[in-house]
C-alpha positions as CSV (number, residue, x, y, z in Angstrom):
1,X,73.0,50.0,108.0
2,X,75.4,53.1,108.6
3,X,75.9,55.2,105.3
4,X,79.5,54.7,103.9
5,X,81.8,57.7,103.5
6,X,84.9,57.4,101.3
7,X,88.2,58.1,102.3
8,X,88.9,61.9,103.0
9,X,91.8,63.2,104.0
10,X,92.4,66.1,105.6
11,X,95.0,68.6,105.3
12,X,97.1,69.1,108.7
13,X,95.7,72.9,109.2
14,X,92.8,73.2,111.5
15,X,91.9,69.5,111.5
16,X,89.1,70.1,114.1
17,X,87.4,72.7,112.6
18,X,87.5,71.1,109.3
19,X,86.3,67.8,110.6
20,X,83.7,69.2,112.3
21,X,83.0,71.0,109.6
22,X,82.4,68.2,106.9
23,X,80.2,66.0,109.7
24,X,78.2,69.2,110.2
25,X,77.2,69.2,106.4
26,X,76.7,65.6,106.1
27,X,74.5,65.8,109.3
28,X,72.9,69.4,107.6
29,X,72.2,67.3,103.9
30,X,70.2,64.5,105.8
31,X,73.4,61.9,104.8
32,X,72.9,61.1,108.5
33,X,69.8,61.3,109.4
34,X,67.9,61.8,112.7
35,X,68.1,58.1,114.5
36,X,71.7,57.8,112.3
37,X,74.5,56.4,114.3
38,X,78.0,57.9,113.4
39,X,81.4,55.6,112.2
40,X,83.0,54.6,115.2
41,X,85.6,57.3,116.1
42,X,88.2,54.9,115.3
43,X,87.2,54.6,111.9
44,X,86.1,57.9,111.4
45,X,89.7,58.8,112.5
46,X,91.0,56.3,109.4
47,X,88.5,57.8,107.1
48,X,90.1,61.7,107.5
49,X,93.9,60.3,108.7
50,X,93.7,62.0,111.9
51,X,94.2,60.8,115.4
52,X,91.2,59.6,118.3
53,X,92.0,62.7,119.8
54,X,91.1,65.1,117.1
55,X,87.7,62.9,116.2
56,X,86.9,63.6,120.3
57,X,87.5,67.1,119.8
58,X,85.2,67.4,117.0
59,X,82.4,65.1,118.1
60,X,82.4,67.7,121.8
61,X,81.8,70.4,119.4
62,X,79.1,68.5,117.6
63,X,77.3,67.6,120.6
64,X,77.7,71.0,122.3
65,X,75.7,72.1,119.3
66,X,72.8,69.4,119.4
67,X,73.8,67.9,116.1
68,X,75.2,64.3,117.9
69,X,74.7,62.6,121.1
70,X,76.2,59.7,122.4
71,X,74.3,56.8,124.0
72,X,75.7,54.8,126.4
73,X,77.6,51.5,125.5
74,X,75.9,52.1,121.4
75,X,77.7,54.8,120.3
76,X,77.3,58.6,118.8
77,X,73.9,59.1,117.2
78,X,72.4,62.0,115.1
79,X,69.4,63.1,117.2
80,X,65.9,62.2,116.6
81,X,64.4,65.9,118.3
82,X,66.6,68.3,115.9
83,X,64.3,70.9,117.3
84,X,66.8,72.3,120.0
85,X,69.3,72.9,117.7
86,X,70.8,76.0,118.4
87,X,70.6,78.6,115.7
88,X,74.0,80.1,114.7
89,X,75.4,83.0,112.7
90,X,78.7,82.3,111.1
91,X,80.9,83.5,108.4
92,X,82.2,81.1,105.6
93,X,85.4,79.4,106.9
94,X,88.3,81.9,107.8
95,X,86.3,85.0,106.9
96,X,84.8,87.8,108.9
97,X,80.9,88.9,109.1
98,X,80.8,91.2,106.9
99,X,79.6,94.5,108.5
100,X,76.6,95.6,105.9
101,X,75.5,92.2,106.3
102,X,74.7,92.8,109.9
103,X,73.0,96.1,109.3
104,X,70.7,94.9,106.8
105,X,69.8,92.1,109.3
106,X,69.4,94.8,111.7
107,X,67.0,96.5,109.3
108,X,65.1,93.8,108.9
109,X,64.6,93.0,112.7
110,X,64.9,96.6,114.3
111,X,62.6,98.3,112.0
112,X,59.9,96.4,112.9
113,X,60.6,96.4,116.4
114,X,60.9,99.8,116.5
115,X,57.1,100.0,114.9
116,X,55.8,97.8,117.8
117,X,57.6,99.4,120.3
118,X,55.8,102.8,119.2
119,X,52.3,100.9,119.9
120,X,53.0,98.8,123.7
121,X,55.9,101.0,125.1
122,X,55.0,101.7,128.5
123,X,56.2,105.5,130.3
124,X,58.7,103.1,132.1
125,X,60.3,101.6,128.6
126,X,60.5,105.5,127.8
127,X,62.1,106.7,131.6
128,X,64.9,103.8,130.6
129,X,65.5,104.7,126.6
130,X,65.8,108.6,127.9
131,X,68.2,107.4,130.8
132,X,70.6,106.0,127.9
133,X,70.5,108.4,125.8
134,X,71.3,110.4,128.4
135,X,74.8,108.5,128.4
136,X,74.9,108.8,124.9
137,X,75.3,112.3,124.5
138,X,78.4,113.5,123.0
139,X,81.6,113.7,124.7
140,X,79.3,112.9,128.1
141,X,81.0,109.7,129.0
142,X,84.2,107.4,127.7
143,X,83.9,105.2,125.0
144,X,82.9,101.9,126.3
145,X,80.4,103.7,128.4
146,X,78.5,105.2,125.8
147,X,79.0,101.7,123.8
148,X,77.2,100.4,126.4
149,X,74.4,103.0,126.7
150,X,74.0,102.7,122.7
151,X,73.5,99.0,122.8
152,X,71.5,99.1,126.2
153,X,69.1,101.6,124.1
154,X,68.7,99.3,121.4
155,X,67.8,96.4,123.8
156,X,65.1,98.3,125.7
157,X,63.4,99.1,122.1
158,X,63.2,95.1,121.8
159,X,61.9,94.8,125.1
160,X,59.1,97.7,124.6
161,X,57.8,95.4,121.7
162,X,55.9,93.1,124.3
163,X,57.4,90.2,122.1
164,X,59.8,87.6,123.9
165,X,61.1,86.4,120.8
166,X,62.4,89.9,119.8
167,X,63.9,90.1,123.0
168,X,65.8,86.9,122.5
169,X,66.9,87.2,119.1
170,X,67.8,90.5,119.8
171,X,69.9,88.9,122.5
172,X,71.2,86.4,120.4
173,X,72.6,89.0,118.5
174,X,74.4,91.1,121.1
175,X,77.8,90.1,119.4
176,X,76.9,91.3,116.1
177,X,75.6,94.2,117.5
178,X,78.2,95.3,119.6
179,X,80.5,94.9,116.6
180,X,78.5,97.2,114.5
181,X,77.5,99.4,116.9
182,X,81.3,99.9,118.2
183,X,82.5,100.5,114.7
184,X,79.6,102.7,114.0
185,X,80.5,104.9,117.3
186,X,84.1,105.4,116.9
187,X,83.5,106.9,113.3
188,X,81.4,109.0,114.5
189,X,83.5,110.3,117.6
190,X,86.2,111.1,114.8
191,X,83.9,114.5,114.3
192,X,81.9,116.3,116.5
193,X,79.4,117.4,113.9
194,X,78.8,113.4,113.0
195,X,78.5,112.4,116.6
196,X,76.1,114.9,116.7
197,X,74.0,114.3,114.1
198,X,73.8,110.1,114.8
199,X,72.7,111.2,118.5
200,X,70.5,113.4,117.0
201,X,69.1,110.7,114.6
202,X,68.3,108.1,118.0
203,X,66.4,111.3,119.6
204,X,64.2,110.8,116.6
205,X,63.2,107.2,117.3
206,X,62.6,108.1,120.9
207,X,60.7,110.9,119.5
208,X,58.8,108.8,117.3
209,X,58.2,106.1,119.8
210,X,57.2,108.1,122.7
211,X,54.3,110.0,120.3
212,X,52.9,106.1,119.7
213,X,53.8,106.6,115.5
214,X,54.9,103.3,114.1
215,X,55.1,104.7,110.8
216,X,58.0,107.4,112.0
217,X,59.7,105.1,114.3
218,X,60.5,102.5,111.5
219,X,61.8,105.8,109.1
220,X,63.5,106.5,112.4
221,X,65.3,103.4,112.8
222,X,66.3,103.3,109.1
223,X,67.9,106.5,109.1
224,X,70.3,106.2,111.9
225,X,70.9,102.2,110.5
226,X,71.6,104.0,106.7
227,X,73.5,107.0,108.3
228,X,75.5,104.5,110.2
229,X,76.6,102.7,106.8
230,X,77.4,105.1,105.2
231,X,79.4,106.8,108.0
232,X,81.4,103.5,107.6
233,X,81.9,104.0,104.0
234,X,79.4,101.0,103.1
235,X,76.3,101.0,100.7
236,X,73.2,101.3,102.1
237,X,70.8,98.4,102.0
């Protein structure tokens, strides 16, 4: 028997999000469990006072995340495998990540990579970390260039860890990263002295790396992370 939801209106601004929004927490809480079917998008459609076409909308979403799937001639089910669901980083409705939230996650994740990467970097993990900082240098190359080169940098630490999963999550946070790592630049470029000094403070985790010291690579990496904050005017995890 399908669980019973009571009538719930929604209000006439972003009725897809919001839709797929309130599914996405009943699916979240277990109210529809793995096996569940879903209301018939008729009746789900009566249930919020929207139209078929909004309920589509919002289903496409769900199923584009691996919460729903539909079964031919039965109907849209919750899955039974929830183990591909992808993992996802968002913001509370309407609101933007905020930036010291992404740099203590970075702490958390980079620190440690940076640690390993001082014990299984290879000579040619070091030849490509020198090659972008290289690019990095100050007034060497435009902005989105040396962008590039930052985040490129930051991506081959990952990759000197050995660890595929670092790699991948470090992937999965290229957006995040690019938005902290963009802000974090053009502060700097505002003075030459602070441009400077955060190029100088990635020379010390290839320092640090390339001389196999975990123990300095991880101050390394906290240092330019906590410079970066506080160049942005944000307290320091």
């Amino acid at each position: 028997m399908m669980p019973q939801r009571a009538d719930r209106r929604v209000a006439p601004n972003n009725l897809t999000d919001r839709i797929t929004q309130s599914l996405r927490e009943d699916i979240e809480s277990g109210k529809y469990g793995p096996g569940t079917q879903l209301p018939a998008g008729k009746d789900l459609g009566t249930q919020f006072g929207v139209s078929i076409t909004v309920v589509r909308e919002a289903l496409s979403r769900l199923k584009a995340d691996g919460l729903v799937a539909s079964r031919q001639g039965k109907g849209v089910f919750v899955p039974n495998d929830t183990k591909s669901r992808p993992f996802r980083l968002e913001p509370a409705e309407g609101a933007r990540m905020p930036i010291a939230h992404i740099f203590e996650l970075r702490m958390g994740v980079e620190v440690q990579a940076a640690s390993l990467a001082a014990e299984r970097r290879t000579t040619q993990d070091l030849n490509f970390m020198a090659r972008h900082l290289k690019l990095m240098e100050p007034g060497r190359k435009p902005f989105g260039e040396a962008l590039a080169a930052d985040l490129a940098f930051h991506r081959t630490i990952a990759e000197a860890t050995k660890n595929p999963l670092i790699v991948d999550f470090m992937k999965f946070l290229q957006p995040h990263l690019h938005e902290a790592i963009a802000l974090a630049r053009n502060t700097s470029a505002k003075q030459v002295s602070t441009e400077s000094d955060a190029h100088n403070e990635h020379i010390a985790i290839y320092d640090a790396i390339a001389a196999k010291d975990p123990q300095r690579a991880r101050l390394a990496v906290r240092l330019v992370l906590n410079g970066s904050l506080k160049r942005l005017g944000e307290a320091a995890p």
